[in-house]
N, C-alpha and C positions, 0 to 999 in steps of 0.2 A: 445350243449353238446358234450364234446368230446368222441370217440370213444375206445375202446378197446385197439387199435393200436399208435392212438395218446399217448395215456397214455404209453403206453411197449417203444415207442422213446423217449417218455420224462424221462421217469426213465433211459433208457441207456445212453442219454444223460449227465445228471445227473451225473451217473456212472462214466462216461470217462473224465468227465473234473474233479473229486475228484481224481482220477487216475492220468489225469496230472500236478494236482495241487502236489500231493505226490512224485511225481517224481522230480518235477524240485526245482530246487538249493536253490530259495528263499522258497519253503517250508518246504522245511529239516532246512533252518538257522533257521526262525522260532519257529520250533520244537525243535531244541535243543535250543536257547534262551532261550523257555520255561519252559524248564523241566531242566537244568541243565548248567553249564558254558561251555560255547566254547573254542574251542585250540583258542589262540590266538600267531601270526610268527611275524616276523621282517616285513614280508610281506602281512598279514593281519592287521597289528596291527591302521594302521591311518583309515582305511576302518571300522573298528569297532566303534572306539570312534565315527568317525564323523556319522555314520548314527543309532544312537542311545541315547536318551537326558543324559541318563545316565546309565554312564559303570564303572563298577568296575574291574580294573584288578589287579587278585593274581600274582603277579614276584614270583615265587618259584622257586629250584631247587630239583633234585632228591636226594642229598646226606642231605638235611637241614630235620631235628627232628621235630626242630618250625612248619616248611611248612607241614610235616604230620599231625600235631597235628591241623592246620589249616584248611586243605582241609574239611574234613567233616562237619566243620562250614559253610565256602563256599558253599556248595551241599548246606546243608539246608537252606540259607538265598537267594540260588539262586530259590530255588522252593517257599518258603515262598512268596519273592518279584517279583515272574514272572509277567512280564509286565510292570512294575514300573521299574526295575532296570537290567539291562545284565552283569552279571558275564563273564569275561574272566581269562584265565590261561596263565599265559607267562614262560615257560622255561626259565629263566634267561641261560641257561649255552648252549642252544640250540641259544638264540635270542639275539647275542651282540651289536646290532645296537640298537636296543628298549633299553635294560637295560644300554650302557651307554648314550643314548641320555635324560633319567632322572636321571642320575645317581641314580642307584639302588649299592649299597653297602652293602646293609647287606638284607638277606631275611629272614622272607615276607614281603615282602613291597606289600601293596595295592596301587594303584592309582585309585583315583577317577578323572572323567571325567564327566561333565556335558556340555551338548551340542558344546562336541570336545576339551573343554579345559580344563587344570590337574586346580580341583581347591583343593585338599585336598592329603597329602601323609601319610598313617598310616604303621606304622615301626615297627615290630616287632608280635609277637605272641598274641592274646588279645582275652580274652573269648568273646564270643557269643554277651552280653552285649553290651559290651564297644562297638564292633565293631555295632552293632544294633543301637547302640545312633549314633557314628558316620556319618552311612550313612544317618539314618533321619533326618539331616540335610542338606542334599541334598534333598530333597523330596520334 
């Protein structure tokens, strides 16, 4: 039977390694996977797709109506589908490498990525729905 003492180490124990799991990098990614979409750069962006079977990235820009009226769809279908699917956000106007290596031309454009590769491009503004059918066919 363990001791008083034994037990107060092992709970500290405990303690410090949830602490260092909180701290470091892959459990912050994690965490935001799960609960909401990631920045996604010119520099993040192949790191994404390939270490996740399936990524949806928003190409938005700050000045685009459509991309506002889009984003809050995105938040909810990012938290609906946590763990199943990882929503990212790409700046088009920030990230020119990424947007013209798909050529993205009008925004929002979605891409879909299923284990690293573009297999579906959705174009334009599309309620809730639509976009919901769409991605279930990646599932």
């Amino acid at each position: 039977m363990e001791n008083e003492e034994d037990k107060e180490l092992d709970r500290i124990r405990r303690a410090k390694l949830q602490e260092m799991m909180k701290k470091s990098k892959i459990w912050e990614k994690e965490e935001t996977v799960l609960n909401k979409p990631i920045e996604v750069t010119d520099a993040t962006f192949e790191e994404t797709v390939q270490n996740h079977s399936l990524v949806i990235v928003d190409c938005w820009a700050t000045w685009c109506g459509p991309c506002r009226m889009v984003a809050p769809i995105i938040e909810e279908l990012a938290r609906d589908y946590a763990g199943k699917v990882v929503f990212g956000k790409l700046d088009v106007d920030k990230n020119p490498a990424t947007s013209m290596r798909y050529q993205i031309m009008s925004v929002p454009t979605l891409l879909v990525f299923n284990h690293g590769k573009l297999v579906d491009k959705i174009i334009g503004a599309s309620p809730r729905q639509i976009l919901e059918a769409q991605i279930a066919r990646h599932l």
